[in-house]
PATI-490554 format. One record per residue (C-alpha): residue in three letters; x, y, z; residue number from 1. Coordinates in nm, 3 decimals. Layout:
BEGIN
<r><type>Ala</type><x>X</x><y>Y</y><z>Z</z><seq>NUM</seq></r>
...
END
This chain:
BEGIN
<r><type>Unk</type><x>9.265</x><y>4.285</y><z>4.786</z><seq>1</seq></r>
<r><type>Unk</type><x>9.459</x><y>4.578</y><z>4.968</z><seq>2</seq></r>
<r><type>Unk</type><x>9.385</x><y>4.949</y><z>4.973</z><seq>3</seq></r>
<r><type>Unk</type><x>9.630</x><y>5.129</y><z>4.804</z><seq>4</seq></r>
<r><type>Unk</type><x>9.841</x><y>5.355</y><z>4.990</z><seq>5</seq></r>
<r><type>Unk</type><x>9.719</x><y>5.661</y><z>5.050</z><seq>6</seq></r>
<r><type>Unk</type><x>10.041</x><y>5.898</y><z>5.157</z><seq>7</seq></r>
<r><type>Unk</type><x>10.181</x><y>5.909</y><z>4.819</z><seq>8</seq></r>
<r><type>Unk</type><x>9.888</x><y>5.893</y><z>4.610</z><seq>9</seq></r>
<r><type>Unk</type><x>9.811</x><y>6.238</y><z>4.400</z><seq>10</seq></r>
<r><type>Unk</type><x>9.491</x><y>6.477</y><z>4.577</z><seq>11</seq></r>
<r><type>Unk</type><x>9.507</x><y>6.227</y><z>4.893</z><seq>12</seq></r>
<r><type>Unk</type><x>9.363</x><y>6.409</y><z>5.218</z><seq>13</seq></r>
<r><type>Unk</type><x>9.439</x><y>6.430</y><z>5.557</z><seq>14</seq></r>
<r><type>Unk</type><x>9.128</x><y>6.251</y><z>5.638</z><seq>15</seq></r>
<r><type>Unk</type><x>9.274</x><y>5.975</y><z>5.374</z><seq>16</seq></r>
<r><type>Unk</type><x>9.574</x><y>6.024</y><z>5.589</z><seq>17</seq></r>
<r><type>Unk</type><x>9.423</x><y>5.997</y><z>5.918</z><seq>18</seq></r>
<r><type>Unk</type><x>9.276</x><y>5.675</y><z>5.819</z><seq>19</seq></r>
<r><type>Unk</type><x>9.660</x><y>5.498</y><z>5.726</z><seq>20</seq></r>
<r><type>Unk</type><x>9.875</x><y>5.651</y><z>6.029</z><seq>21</seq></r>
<r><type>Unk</type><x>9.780</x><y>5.757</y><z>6.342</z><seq>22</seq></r>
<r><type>Unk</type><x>9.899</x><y>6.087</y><z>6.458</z><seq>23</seq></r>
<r><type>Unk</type><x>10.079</x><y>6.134</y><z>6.839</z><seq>24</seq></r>
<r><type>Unk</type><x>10.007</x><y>6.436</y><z>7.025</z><seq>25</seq></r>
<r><type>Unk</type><x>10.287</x><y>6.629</y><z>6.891</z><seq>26</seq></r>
<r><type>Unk</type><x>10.109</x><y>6.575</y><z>6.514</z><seq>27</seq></r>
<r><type>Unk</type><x>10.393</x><y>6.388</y><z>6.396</z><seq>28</seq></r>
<r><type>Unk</type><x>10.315</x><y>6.027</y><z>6.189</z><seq>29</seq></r>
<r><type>Unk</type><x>10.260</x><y>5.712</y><z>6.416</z><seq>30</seq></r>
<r><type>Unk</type><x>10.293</x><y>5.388</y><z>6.192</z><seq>31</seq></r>
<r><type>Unk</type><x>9.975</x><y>5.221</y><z>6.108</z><seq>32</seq></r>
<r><type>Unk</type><x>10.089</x><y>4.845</y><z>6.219</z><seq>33</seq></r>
<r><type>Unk</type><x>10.310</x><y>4.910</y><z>6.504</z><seq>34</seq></r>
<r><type>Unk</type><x>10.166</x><y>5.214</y><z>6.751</z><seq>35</seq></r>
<r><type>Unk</type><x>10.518</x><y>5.176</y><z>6.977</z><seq>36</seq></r>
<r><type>Unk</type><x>10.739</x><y>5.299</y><z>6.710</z><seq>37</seq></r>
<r><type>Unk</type><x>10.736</x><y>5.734</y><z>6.729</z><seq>38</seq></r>
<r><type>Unk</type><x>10.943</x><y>5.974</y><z>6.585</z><seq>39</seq></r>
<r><type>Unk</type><x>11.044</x><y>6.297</y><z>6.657</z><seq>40</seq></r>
<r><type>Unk</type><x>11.167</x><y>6.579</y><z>6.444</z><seq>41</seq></r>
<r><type>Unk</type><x>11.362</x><y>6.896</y><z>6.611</z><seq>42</seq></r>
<r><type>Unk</type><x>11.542</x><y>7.170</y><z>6.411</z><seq>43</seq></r>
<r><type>Unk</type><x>11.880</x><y>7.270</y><z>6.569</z><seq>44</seq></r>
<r><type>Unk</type><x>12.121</x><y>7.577</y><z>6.385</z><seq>45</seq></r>
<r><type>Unk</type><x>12.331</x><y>7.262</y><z>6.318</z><seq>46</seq></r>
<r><type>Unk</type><x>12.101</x><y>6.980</y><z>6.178</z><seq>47</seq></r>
<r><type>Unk</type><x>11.791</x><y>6.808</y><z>6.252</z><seq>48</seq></r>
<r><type>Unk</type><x>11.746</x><y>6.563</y><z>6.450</z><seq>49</seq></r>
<r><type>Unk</type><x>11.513</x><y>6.264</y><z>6.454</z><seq>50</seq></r>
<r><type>Unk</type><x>11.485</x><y>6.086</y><z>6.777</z><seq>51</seq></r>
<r><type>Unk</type><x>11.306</x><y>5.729</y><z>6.722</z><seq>52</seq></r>
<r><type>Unk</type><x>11.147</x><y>5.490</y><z>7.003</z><seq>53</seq></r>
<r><type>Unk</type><x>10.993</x><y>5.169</y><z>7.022</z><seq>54</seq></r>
<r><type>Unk</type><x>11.050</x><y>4.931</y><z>6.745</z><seq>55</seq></r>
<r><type>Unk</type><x>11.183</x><y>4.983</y><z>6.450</z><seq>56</seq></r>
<r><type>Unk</type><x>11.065</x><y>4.687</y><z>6.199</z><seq>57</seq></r>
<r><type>Unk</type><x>10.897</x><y>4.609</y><z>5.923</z><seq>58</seq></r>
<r><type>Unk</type><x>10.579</x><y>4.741</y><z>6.012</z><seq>59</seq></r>
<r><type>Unk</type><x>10.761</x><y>5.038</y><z>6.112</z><seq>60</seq></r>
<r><type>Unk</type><x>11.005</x><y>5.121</y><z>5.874</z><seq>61</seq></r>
<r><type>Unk</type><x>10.820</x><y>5.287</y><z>5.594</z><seq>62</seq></r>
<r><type>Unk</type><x>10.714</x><y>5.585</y><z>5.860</z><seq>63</seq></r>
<r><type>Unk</type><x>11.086</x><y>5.672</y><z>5.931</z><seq>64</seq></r>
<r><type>Unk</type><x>11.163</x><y>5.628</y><z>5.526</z><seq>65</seq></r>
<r><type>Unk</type><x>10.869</x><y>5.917</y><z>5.487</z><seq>66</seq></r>
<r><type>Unk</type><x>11.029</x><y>6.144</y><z>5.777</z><seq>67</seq></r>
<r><type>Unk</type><x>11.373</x><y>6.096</y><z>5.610</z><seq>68</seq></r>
<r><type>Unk</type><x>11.259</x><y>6.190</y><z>5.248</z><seq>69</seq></r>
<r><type>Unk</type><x>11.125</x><y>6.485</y><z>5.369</z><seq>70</seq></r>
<r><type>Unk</type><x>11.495</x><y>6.597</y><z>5.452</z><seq>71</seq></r>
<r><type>Unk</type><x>11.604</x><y>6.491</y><z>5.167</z><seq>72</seq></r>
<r><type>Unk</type><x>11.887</x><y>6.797</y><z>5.098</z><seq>73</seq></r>
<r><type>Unk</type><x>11.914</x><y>6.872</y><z>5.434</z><seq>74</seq></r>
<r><type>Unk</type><x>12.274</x><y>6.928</y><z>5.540</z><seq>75</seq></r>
<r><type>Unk</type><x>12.309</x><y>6.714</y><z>5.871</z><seq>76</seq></r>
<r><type>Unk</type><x>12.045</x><y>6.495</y><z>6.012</z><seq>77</seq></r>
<r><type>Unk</type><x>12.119</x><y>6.291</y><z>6.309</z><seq>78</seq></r>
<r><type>Unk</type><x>11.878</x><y>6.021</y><z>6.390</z><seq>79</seq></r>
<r><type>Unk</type><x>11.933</x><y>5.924</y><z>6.771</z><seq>80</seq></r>
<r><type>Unk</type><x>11.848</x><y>5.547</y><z>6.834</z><seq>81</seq></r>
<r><type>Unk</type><x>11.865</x><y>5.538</y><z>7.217</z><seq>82</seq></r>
<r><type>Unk</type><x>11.488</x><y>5.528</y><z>7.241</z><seq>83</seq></r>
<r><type>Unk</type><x>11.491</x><y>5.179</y><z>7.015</z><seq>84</seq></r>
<r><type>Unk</type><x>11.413</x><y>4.852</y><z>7.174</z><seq>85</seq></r>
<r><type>Unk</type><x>11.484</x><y>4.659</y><z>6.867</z><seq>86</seq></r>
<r><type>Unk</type><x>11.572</x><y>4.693</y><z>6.484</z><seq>87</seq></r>
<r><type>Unk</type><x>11.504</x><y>4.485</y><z>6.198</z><seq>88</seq></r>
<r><type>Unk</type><x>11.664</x><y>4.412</y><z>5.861</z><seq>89</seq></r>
<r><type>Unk</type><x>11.398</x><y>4.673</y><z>5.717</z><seq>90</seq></r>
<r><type>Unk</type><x>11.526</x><y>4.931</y><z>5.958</z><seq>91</seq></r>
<r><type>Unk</type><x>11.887</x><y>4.882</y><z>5.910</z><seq>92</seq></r>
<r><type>Unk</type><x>11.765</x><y>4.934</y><z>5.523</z><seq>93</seq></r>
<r><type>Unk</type><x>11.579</x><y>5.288</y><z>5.585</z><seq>94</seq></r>
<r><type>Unk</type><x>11.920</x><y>5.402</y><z>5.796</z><seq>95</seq></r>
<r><type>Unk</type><x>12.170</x><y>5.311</y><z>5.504</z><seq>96</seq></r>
<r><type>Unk</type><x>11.953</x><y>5.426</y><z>5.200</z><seq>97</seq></r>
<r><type>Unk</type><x>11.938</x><y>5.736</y><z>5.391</z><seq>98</seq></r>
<r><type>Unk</type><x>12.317</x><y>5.717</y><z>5.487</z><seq>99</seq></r>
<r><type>Unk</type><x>12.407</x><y>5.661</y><z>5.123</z><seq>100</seq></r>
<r><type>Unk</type><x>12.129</x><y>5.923</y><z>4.990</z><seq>101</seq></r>
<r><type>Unk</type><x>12.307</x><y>6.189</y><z>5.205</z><seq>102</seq></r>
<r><type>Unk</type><x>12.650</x><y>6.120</y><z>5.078</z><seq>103</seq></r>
<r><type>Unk</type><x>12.544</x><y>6.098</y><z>4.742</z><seq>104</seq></r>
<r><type>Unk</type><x>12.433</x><y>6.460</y><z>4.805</z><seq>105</seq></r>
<r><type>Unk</type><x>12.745</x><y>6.560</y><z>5.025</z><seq>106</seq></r>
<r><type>Unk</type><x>12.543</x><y>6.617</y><z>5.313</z><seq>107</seq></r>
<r><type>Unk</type><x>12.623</x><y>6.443</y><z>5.640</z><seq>108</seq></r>
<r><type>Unk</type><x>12.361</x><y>6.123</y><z>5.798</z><seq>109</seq></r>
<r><type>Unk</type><x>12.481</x><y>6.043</y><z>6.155</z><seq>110</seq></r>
<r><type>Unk</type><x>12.385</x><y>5.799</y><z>6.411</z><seq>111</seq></r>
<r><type>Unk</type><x>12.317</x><y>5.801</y><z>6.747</z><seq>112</seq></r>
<r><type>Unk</type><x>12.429</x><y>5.470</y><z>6.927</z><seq>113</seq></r>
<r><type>Unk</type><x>12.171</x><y>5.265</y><z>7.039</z><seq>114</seq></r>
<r><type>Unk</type><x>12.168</x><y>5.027</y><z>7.328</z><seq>115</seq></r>
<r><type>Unk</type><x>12.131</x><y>4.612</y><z>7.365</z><seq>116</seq></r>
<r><type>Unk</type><x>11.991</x><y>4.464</y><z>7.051</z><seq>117</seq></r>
<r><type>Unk</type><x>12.029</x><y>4.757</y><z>6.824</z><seq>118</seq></r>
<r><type>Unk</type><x>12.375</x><y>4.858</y><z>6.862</z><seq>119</seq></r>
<r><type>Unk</type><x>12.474</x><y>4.444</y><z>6.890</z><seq>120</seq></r>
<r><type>Unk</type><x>12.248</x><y>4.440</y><z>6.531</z><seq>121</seq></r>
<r><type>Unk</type><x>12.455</x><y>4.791</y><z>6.432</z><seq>122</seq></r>
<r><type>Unk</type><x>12.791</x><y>4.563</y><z>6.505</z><seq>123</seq></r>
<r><type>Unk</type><x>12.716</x><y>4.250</y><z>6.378</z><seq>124</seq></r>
<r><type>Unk</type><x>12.626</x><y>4.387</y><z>6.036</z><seq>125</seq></r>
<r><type>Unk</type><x>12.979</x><y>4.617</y><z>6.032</z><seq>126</seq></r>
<r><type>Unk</type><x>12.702</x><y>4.921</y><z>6.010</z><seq>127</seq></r>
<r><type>Unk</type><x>12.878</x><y>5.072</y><z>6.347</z><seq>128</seq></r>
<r><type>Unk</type><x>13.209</x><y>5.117</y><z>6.156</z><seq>129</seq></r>
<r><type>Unk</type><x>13.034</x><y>5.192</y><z>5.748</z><seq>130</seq></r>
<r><type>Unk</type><x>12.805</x><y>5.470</y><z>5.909</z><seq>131</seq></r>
<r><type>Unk</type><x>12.835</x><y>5.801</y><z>6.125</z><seq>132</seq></r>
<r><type>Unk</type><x>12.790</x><y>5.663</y><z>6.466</z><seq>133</seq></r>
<r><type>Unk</type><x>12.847</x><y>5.842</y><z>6.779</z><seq>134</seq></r>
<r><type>Unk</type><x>12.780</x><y>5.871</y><z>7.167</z><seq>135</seq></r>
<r><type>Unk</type><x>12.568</x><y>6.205</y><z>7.146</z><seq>136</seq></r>
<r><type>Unk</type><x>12.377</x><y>6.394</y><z>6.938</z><seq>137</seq></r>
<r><type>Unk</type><x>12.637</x><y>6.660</y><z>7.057</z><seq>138</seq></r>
<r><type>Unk</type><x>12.934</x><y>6.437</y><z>6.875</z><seq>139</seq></r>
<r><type>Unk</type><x>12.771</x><y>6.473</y><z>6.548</z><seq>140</seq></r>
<r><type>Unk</type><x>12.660</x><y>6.806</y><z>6.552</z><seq>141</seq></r>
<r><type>Unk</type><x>12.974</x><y>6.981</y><z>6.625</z><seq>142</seq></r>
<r><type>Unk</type><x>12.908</x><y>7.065</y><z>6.999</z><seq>143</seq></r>
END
């Protein structure tokens, strides 16, 4: 039998917490499987950006689904892929739930391009041409 998740589960503590995801140095989640995947979270007057490294998989995926919830609303977030060394079906999965959450609520979702394997997944799929995918985090945001 598996321990129920703890993140989502009503009067769960940050001990509770501590015990499912590690935390990096900057206090922001670390997934509990796959210790190379990190993401970032800066504020800009234009958007937020998340900026993601390592892999994004499986084991991974459900840490950037919890970043991206929390934005849920938020008028333009860019998540900038150049840090990725590879993407899995799962990942793809977080970025166009997200994509088609922030339409849904007319905000705007944009992509950084990544390099090898995740922007030759982001073609292969047709993702590069469905989604918001640019150069820079510069392109998306306006500047």
């Amino acid at each position: 039998m598996y321990p129920a998740p703890v993140d989502g589960t009503p009067g769960a503590t940050d001990a509770d917490r501590a015990m499912t995801h590690e935390l990096t140095e900057h206090g922001r989640l670390r997934s509990p499987l796959e210790s190379n995947f990190e993401v970032d979270v800066a504020e800009d007057p234009r958007g937020t950006i998340l900026t993601v490294s390592g892999e994004l998989d499986v084991a991974s995926s459900q840490t950037l689904e919890q970043e991206l919830e929390q934005l849920r609303g938020v008028p333009t977030v860019v998540v900038d892929l150049r840090g990725l060394t590879f993407i899995d079906s799962t990942g793809l999965g977080v970025l166009v739930r997200a994509h088609q959450l922030a339409k849904e609520q007319g905000c705007r979702f944009g992509l950084v391009r990544g390099e090898g394997q995740v922007q030759r997944l982001l073609s292969l799929t047709g993702l590069d041409s469905e989604l918001l995918v640019a150069g820079s985090t510069e392109e998306l945001l306006g500047g």
